[in-house]
C-alpha positions as CSV (number, residue, x, y, z in Angstrom):
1,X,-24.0,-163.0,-50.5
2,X,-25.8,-160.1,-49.1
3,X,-24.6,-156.1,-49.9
4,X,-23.7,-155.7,-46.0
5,X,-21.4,-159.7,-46.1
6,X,-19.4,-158.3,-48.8
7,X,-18.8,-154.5,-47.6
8,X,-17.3,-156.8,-44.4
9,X,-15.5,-158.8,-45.9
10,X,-14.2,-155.5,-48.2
11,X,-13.8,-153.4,-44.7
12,X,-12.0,-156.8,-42.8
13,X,-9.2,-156.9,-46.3
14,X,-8.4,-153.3,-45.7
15,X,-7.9,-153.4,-41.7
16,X,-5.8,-156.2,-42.4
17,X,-3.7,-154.0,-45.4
18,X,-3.3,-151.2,-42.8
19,X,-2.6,-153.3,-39.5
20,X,0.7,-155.2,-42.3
21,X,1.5,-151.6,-43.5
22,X,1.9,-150.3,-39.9
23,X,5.1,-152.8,-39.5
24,X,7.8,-151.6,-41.7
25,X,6.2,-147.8,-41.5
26,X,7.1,-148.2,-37.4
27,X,10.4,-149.7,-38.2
28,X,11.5,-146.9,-41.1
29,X,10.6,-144.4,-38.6
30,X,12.7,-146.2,-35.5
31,X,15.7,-146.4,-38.0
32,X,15.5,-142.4,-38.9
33,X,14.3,-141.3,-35.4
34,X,10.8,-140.2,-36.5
35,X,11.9,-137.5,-39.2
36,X,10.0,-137.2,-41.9
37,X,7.0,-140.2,-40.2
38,X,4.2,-137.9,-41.1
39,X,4.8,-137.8,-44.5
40,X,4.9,-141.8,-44.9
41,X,1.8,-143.1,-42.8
42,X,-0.6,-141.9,-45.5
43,X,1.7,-143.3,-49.1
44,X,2.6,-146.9,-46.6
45,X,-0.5,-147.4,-46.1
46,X,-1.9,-146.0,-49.5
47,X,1.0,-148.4,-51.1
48,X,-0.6,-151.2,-48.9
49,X,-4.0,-150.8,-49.8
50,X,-3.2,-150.8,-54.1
51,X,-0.7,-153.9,-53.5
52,X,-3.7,-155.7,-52.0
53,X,-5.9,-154.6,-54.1
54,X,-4.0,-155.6,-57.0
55,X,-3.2,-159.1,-56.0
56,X,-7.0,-160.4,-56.2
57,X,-7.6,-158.0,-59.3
58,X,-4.5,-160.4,-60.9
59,X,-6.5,-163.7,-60.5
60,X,-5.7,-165.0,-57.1
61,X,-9.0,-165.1,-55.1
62,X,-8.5,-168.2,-53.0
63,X,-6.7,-168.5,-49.1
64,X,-3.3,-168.1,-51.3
65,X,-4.5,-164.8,-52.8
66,X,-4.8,-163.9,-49.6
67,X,-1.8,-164.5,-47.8
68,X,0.0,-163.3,-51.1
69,X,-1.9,-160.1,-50.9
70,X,-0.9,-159.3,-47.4
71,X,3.0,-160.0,-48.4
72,X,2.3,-157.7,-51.3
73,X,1.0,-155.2,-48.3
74,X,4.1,-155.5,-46.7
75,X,6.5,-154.8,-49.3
76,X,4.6,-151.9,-50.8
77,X,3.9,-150.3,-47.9
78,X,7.8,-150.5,-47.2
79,X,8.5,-149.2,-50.4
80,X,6.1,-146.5,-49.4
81,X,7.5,-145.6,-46.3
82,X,11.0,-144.9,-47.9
83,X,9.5,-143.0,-50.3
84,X,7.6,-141.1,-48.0
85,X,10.6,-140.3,-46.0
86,X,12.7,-139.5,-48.9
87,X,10.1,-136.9,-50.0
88,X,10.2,-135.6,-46.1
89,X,13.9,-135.1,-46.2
90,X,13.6,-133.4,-49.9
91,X,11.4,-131.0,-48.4
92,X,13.0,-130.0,-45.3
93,X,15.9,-129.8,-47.4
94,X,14.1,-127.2,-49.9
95,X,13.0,-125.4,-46.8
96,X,16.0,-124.8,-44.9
97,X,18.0,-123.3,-47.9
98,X,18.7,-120.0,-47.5
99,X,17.1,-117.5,-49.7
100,X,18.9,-116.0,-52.5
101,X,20.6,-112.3,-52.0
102,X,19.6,-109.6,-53.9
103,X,21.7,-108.5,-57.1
104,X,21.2,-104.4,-56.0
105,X,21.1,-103.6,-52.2
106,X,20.6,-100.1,-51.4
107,X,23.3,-99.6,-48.8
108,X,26.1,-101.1,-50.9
């Protein structure tokens, strides 16, 4: 198999990790109303690429593999989006507190 066959095949696994991780990232962000979606694209689909990656790494490297890998997709790159969102909420939470008050004011 030829250098330009297998950067294909490589290039037609990882379309296909993204296209799966794009499902439950559109369905967290439907369920929170798009709060916090910027921050999960990139770890869904990062969680999506290292399931997939993993799967054929493990052994399985026939049609099964495959379709396992893309389930793999799926549920990491759901875990992902939740975390994502999670770490989007923690940081708009840690933005809007109020800052402290000052121990000595000068007009007190």
């Amino acid at each position: 198999m030829t250098f330009e066959a297998r950067l294909a095949f490589l290039i037609f696994f990882f379309l296909c990790w993204t296209v799966v991780a794009l499902f439950p990232w559109i369905a967290t962000t439907i369920y929170v109303r798009g709060r916090g979606a910027a921050v999960a694209l990139p770890l869904a689909v990062v969680a999506a690429w290292a399931a997939g990656i993993f799967v054929p790494l493990a052994g399985m490297r026939d049609a099964t593999g495959f379709f396992v890998s893309l389930l793999a997709a799926f549920l990491a790159a759901t875990a992902g989006s939740i975390a994502g969102i999670a770490f989007a909420r923690r940081l708009e939470a840690a933005r809007a507190r109020p800052a402290a008050e000052p121990d000595d004011r000068l007009n007190s």
